[in-house]
KOLLO-586009 format. One line per 3 residues: their letters; for each residue z, x, y of N, C-alpha, C. Coordinates in steps of 0.1 Angstrom, whole numbers. Atoms other than C-alpha are relative to their C-alpha. Layout:
a	Z X Y Z X Y Z X Y ~ ...
END
This chain:
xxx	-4 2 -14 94 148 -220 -1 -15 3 ~ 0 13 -3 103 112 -208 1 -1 12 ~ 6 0 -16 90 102 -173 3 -18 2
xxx	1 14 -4 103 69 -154 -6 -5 9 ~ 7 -5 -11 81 59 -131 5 -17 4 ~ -9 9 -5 97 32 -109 -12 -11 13
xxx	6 9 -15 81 4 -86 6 -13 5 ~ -9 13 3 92 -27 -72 -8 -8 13 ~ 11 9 -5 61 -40 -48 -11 6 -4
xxx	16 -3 1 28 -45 -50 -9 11 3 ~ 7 -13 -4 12 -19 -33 8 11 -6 ~ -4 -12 15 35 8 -58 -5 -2 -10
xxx	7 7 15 24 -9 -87 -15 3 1 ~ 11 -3 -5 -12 -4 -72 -4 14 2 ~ 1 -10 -1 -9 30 -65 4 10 -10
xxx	-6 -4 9 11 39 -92 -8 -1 -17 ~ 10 1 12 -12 23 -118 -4 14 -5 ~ 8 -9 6 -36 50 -119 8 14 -9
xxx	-9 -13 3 -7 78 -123 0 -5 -17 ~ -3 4 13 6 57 -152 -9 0 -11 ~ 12 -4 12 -30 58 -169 2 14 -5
xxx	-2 -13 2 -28 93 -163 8 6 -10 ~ -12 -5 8 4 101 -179 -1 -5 -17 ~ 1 7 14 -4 79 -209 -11 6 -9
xxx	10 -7 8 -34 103 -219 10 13 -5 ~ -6 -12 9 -8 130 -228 14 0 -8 ~ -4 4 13 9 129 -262 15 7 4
xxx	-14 -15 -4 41 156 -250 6 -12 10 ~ -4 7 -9 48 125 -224 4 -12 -2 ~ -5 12 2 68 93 -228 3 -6 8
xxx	-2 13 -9 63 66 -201 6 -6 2 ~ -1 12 1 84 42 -193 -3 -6 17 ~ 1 8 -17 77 17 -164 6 -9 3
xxx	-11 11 5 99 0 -151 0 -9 18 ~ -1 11 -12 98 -32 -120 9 0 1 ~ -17 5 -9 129 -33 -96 -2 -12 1
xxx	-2 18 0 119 -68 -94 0 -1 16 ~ 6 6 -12 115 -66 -55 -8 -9 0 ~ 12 6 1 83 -83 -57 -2 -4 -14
xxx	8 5 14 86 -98 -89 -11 -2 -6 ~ 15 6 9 58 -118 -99 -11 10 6 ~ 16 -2 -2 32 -103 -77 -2 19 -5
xxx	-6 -15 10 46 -65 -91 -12 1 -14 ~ 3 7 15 37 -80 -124 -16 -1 -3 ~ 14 1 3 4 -92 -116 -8 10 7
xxx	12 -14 -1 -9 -59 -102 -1 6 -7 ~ 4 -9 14 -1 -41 -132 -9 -6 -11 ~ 11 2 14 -16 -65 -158 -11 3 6
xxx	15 -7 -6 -48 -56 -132 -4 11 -8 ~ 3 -5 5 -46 -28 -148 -1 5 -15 ~ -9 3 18 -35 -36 -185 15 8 2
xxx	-11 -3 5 -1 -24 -179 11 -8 0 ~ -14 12 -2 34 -41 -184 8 14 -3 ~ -14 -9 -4 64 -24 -173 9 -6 -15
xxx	-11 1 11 88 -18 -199 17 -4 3 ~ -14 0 -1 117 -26 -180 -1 -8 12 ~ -2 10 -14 121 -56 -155 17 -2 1
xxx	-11 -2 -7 149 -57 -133 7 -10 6 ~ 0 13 -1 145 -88 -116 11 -3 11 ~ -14 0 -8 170 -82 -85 1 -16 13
xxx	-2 11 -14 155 -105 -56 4 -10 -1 ~ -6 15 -4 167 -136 -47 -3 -3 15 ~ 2 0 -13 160 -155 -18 11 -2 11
xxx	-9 -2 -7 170 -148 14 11 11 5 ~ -10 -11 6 191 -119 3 -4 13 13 ~ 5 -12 -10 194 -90 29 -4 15 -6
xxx	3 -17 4 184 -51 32 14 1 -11 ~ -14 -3 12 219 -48 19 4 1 -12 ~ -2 7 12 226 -71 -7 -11 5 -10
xxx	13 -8 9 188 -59 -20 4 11 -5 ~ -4 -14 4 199 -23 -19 15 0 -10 ~ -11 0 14 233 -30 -39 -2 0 -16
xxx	8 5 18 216 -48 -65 -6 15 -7 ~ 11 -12 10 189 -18 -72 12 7 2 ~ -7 -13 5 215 11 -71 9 -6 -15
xxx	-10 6 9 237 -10 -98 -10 1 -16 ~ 8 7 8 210 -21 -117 -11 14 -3 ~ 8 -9 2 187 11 -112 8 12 -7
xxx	-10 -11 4 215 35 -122 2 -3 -14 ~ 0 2 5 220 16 -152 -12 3 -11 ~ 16 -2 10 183 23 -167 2 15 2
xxx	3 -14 1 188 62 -160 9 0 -7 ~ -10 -6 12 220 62 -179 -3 -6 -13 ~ 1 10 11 205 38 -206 -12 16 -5
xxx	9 -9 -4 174 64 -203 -3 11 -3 ~ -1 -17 -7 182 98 -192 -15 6 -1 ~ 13 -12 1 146 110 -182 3 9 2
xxx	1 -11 -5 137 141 -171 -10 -1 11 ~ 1 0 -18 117 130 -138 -4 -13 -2 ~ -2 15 -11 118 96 -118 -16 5 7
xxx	11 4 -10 82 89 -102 1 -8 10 ~ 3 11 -9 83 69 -70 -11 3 11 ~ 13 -3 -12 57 63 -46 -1 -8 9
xxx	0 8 -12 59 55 -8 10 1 8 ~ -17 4 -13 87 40 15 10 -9 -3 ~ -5 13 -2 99 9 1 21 3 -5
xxx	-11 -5 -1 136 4 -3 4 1 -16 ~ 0 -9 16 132 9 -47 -3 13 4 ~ 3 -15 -2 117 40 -35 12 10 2
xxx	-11 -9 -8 147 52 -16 14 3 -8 ~ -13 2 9 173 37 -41 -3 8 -17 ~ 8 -8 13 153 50 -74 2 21 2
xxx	1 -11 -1 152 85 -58 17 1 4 ~ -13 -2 0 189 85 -48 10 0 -12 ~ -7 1 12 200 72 -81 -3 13 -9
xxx	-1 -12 9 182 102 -97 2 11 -1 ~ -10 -11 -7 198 128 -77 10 -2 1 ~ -13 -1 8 231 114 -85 2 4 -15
xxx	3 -4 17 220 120 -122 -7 17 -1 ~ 2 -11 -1 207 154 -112 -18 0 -8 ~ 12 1 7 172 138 -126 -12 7 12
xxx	8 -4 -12 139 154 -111 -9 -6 6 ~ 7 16 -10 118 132 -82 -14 10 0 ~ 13 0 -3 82 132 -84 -3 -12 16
xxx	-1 9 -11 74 117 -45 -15 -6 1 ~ 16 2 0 37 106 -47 -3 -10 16 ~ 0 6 -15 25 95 -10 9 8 7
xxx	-10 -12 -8 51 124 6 -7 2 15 ~ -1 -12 -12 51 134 42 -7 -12 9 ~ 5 10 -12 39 102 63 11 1 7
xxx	-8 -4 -8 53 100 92 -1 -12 10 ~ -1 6 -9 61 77 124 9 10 12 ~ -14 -12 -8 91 97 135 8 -11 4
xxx	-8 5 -5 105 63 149 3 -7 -13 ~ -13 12 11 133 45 127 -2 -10 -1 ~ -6 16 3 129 12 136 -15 -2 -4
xxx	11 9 -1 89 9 134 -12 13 -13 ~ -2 5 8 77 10 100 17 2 -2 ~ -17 3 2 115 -6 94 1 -6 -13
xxx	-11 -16 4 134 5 67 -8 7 -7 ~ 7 -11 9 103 25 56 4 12 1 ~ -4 -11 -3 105 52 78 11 10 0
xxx	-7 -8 4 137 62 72 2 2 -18 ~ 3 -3 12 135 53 36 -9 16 -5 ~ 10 -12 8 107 79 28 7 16 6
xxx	-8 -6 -1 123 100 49 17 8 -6 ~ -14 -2 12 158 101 24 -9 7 -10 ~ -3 -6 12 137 109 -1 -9 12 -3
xxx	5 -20 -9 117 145 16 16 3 -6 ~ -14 -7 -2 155 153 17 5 3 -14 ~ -1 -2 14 157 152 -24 -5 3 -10
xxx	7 0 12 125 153 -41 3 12 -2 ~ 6 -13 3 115 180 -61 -15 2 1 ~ 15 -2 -5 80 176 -59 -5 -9 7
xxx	7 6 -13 59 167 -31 -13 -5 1 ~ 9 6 3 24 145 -34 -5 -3 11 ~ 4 6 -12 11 143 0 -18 -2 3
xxx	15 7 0 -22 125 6 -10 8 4 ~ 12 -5 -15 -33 144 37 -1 12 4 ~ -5 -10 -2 -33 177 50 13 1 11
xxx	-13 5 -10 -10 161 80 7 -3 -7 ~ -14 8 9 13 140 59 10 23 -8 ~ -5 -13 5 14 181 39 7 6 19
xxx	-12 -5 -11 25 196 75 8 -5 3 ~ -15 6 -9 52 174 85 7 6 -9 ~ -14 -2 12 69 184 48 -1 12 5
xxx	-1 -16 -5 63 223 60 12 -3 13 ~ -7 0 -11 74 214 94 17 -7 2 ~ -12 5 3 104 198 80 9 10 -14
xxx	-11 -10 5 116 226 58 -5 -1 -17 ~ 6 -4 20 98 218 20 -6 9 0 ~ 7 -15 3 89 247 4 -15 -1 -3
xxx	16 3 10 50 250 -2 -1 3 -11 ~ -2 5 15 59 253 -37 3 -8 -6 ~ -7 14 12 70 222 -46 -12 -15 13
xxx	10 9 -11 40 203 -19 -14 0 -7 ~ 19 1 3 1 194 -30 -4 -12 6 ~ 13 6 -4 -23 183 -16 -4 -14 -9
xxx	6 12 12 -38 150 -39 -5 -10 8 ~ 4 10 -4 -54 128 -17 10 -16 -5 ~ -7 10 0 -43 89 -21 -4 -4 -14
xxx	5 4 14 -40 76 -54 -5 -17 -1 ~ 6 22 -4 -49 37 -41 -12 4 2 ~ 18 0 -1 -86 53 -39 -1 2 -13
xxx	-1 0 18 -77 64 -77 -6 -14 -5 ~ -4 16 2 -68 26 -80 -13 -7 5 ~ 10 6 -7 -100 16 -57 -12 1 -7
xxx	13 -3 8 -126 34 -76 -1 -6 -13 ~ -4 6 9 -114 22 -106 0 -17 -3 ~ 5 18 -5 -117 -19 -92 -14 2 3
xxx	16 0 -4 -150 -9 -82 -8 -2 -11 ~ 11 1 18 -163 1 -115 1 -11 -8 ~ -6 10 10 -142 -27 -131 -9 -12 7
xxx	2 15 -4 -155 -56 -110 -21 3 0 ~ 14 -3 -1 -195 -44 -110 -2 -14 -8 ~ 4 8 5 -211 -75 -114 9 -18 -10
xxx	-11 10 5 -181 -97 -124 4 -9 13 ~ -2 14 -4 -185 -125 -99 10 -7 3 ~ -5 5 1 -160 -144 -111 17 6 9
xxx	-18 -6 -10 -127 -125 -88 -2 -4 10 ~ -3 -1 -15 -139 -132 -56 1 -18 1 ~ -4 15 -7 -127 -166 -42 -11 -10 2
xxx	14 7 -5 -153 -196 -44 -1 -2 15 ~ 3 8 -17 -147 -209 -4 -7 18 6 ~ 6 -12 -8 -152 -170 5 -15 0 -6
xxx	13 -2 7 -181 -167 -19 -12 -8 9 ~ 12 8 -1 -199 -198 -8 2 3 18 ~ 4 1 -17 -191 -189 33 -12 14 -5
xxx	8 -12 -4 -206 -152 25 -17 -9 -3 ~ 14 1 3 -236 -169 6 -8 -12 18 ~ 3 7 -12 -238 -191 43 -2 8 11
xxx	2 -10 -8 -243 -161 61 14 1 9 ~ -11 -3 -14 -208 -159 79 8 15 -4 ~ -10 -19 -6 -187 -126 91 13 -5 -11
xxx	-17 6 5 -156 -128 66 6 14 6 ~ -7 -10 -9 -128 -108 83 14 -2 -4 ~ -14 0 11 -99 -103 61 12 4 13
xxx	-15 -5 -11 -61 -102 77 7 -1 -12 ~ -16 -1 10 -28 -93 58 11 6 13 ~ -8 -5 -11 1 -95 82 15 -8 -3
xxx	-11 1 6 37 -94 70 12 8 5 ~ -8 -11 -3 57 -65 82 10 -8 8 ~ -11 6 -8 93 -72 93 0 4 15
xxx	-7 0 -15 91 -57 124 -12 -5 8 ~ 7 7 -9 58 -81 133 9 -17 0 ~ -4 20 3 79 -115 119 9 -3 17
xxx	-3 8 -13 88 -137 149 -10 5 9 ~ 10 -1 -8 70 -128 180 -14 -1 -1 ~ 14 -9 6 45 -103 165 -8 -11 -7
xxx	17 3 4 31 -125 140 -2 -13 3 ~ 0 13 -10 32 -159 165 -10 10 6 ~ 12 -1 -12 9 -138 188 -14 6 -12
xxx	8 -6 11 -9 -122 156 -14 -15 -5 ~ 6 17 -1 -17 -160 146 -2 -9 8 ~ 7 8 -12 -27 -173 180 -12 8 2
xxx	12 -7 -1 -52 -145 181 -11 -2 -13 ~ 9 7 9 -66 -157 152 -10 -13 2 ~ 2 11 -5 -66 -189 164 -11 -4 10
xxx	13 1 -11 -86 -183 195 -11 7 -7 ~ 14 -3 4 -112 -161 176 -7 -8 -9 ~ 5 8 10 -114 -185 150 -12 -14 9
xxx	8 9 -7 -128 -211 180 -14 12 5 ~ 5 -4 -13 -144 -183 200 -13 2 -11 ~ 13 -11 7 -169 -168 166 1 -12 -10
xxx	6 6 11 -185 -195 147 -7 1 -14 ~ 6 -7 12 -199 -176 124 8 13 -8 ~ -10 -7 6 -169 -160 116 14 -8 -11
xxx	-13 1 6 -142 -166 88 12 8 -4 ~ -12 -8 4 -108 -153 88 8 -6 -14 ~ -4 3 12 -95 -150 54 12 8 -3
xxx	-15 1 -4 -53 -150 55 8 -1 -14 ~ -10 10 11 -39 -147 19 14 5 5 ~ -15 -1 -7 -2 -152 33 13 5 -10
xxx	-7 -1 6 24 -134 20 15 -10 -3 ~ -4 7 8 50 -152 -1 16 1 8 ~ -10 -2 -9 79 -142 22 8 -14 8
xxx	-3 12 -2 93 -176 36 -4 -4 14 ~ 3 0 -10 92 -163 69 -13 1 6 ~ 14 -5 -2 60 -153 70 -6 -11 -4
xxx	6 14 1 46 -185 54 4 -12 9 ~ 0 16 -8 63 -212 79 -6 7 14 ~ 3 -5 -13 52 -187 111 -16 -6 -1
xxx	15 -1 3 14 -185 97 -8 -17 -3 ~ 5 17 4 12 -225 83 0 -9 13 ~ -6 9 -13 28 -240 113 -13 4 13
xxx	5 -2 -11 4 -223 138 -19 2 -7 ~ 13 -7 1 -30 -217 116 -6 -12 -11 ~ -4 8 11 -30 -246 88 -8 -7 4
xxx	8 10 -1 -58 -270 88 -13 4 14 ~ 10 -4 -9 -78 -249 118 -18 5 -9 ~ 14 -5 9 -117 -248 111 -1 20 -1
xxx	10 -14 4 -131 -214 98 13 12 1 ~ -13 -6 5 -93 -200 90 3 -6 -14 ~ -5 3 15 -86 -198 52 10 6 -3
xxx	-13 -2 7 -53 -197 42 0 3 -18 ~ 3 -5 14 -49 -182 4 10 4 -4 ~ -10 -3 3 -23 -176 -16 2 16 -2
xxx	2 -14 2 -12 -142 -23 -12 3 -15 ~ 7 -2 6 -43 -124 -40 5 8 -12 ~ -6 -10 9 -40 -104 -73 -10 14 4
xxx	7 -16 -1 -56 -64 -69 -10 -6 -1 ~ 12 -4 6 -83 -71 -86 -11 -15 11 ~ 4 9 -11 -89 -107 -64 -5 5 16
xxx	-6 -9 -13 -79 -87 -31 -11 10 4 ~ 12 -11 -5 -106 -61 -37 -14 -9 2 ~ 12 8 0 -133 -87 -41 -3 -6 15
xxx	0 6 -17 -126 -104 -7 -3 14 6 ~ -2 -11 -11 -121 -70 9 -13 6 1 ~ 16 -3 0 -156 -60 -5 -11 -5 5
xxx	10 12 -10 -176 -88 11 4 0 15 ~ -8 -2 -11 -153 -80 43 -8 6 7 ~ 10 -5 -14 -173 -77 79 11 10 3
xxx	-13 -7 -6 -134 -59 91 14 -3 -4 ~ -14 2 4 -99 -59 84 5 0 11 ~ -6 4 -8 -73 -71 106 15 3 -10
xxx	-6 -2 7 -37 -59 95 11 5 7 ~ -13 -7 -10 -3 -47 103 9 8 -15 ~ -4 -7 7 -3 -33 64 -1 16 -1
xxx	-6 -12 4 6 6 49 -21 0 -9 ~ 12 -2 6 -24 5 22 -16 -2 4 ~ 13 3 -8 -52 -10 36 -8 4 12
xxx	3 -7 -9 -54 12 61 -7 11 -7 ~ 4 -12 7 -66 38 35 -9 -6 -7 ~ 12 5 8 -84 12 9 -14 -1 10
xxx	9 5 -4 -107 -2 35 -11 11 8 ~ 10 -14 -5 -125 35 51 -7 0 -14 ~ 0 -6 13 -129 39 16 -19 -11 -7
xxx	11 11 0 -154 10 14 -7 -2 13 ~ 7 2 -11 -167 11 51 1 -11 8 ~ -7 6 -9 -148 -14 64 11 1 16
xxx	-7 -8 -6 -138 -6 98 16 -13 4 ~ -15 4 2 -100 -17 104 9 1 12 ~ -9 0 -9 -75 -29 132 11 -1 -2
xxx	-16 -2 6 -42 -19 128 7 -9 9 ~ -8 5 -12 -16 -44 148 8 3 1 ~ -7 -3 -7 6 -23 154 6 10 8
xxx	1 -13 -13 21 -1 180 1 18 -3 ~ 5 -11 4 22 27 158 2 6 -14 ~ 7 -1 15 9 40 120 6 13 -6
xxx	-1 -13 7 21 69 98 -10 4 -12 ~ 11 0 6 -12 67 88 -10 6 9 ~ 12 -8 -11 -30 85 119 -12 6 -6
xxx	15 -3 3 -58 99 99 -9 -3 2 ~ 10 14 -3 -80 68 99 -1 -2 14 ~ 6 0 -12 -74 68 137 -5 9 3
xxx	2 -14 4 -79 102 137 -19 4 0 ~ 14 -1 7 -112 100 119 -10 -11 8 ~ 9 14 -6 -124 67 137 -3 -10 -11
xxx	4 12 7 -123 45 108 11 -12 4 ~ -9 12 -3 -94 23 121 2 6 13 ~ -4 5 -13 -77 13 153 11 -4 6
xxx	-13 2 -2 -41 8 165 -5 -13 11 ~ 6 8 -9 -49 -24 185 16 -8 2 ~ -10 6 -7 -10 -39 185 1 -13 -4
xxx	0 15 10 3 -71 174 -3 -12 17 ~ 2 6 -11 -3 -86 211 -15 -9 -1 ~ 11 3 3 -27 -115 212 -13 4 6
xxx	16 -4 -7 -51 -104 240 -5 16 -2 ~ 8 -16 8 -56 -67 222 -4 -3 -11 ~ 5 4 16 -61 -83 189 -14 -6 7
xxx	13 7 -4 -88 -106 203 -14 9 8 ~ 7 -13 -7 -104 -72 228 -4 6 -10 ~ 6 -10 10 -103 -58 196 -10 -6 -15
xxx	8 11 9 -119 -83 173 -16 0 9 ~ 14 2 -11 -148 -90 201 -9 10 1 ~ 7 -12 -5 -156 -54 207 -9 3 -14
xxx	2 -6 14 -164 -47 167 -10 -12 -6 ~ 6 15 2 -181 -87 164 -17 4 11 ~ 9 -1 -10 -205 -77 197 -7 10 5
xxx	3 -16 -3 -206 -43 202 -6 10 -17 ~ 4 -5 12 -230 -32 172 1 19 -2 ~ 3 -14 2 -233 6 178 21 3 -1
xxx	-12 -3 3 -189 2 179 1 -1 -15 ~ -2 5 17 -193 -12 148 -2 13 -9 ~ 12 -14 13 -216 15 128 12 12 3
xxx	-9 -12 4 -194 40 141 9 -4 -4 ~ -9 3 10 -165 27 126 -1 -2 -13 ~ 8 -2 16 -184 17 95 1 15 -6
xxx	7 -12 8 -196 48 90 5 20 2 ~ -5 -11 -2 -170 68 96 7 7 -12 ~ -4 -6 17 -155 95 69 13 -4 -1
xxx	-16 5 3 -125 85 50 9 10 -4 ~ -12 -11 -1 -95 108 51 7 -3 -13 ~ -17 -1 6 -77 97 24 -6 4 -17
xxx	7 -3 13 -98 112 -8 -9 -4 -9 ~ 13 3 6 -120 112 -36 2 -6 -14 ~ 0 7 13 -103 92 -65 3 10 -14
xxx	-8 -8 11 -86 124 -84 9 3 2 ~ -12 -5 -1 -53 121 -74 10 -1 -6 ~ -15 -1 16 -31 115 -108 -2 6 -8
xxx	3 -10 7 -47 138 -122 2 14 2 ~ -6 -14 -4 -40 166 -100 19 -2 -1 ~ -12 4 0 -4 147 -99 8 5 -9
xxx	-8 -5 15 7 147 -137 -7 10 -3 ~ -2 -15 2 -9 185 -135 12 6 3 ~ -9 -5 -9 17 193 -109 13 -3 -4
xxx	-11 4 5 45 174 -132 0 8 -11 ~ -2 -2 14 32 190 -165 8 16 4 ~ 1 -15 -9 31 228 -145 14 5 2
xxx	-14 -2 -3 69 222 -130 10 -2 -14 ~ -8 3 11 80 212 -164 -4 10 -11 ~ 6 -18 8 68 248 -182 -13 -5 -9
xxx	11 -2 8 37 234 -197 -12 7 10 ~ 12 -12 -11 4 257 -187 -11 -14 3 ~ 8 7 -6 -17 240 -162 -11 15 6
xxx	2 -8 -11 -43 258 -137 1 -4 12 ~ -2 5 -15 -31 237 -108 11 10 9 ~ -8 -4 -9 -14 255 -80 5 -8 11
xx	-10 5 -11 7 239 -49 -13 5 9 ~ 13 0 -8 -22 233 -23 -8 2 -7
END
């Protein structure tokens, strides 16, 4: 049996890892992995995180280039590797727009979709933009369903998937987390010297990653003025900013935060970099998809900036916080979690919704099972 398992950002590559270990322990299974090349390089350097190299780069982006132009390229270019190919199931995992194109291409091919991450939700179109309807397209085709949560599993009921082809699996980025955990034990050398030598100074580090298209312009101008003022207001705080590589997102973020005391700017981190900061992390500040799940996971409590998450668990649970990309709710919400120690603990020490670090394992059960080899895994 030959399994393509497709990614084409960072955070797939990340979550995808662990599957791909998975898959690689059974001899009846023939891997290939293959980068859309959305996220080229930083794609690349999440997998060698985990010793893997994709067997098939793609290499579509270019700068500048729209949703459009992006999505042309991968159906051309992705269609080509199934007919080069011909698996027998397509893996993808999430929203992104490889996700959407990878899973369309393999239902033109009548190939079968493994969805890993299945059944998040917003319900609005524009906000995650083009997630939400991406993940969305591809409910409407998988064959199998991988949903994190027991919510993310209702929406696929409530939208008509059969609970035969749905499980349960928690998040496989805690797969991926536990796995950095054990790997970095005592290995020093990943975490950033300036963060290193503020933690060894006693200061608050307070991690941000904020990128999302539908924060660029306004959102992340008031995102990075809120920074701005907290960065004067908490002396004993450092915000630590690695900026994504985006064009737009690096002249919004340099232009307004560049050379301010006790704001560190950082290039994009690798996984294995990323968890080391995040581990020494007083709070997260964020308007990302994953880190909403890594950081409960670690007892990091977490402000989401934006107006609304298809990740509700974590609010749900109390380990994160929808606080909005507005500067004076970022800063209410920064102050309250900096001053307010008993807010803090509860958020600290609140439970994490998104698993316990066995979910590619119940995953490639759930692929071996639908493909007639004997498992004891059932659907739920």
């Amino acid at each position: 049996m030959k399994i393509i398992v497709i990614a084409g950002t960072r955070p797939e590559a990340v979550k995808l890892a662990p599957v791909v270990m998975e898959l690689k322990k059974h001899k009846d299974i023939t891997t290939v992995v293959c980068n859309s090349g959305q996220h080229q390089q930083m794609i690349e350097d999440a997998f060698s995180d985990f010793g893997i190299v994709p067997d098939i780069s793609l290499n579509v982006m270019c700068h500048g280039q729209s949703l459009a132009s992006l999505t042309a390229k991968l159906f051309t270019a992705i269609d080509e590797v199934f007919e080069r190919e011909k698996p027998d199931w397509v893996i993808v995992q999430g929203d992104t727009t490889t996700v959407m194109v990878g899973a369309m291409c393999a239902f033109y091919r009548h190939i079968r979709i493994a969805h890993v991450e299945a059944g998040l939700r917003s319900y609005d179109k524009y906000a995650p933009f083009p997630e939400e309807v991406n993940r969305q397209t591809v409910t409407r085709i998988a064959d199998l369903h991988f949903a994190p949560t027991g919510l993310a599993y209702n929406n696929l009921i409530k939208e008509g998937i059969s609970p035969d082809n749905v499980y349960i699996t928690g998040n496989t980025v805690i797969d991926a987390l536990m796995w950095v955990r054990d790997y970095l034990k005592d290995k020093n050398e990943y975490l950033h010297e300036d963060v290193r030598k503020a933690v060894e100074q006693g200061k608050k580090i307070i991690l941000v990653t904020g990128h999302r298209r539908e924060n660029q312009g306004t959102g992340l101008v008031d995102i990075c003025n809120a920074i701005k003022h907290l960065s004067y207001k908490y002396m004993d705080c450092i915000f630590v900013y690695p900026v994504h590589l985006n064009p737009v997102v690096q002249n919004t973020v340099r232009a307004i935060l560049s050379n301010h005391a006790r704001v560190m700017l950082l290039p994009p981190l690798s996984y294995l970099h990323f968890q080391a900061v995040l581990n020494v992390s007083y709070l997260v500040l964020t308007d990302s998809g994953g880190i909403q799940e890594e950081a409960p996971a670690l007892s990091k409590p977490v402000l989401v900036m934006r107006e609304v998450t298809e990740r509700p668990e974590g609010i749900q649970a109390g380990c994160a916080r929808l606080v909005g990309a507005g500067t004076d709710a970022i800063v209410d919400g920064v102050s309250e979690l900096i001053e307010n120690a008993e807010e803090y603990n509860r958020m600290k020490n609140a439970q994490n919704p998104y698993g316990h670090g066995h979910s590619s394992e119940k995953i490639v059960s759930a692929i071996l099972r639908a493909s007639g080899y004997e498992t004891n895994l059932m659907a739920v």
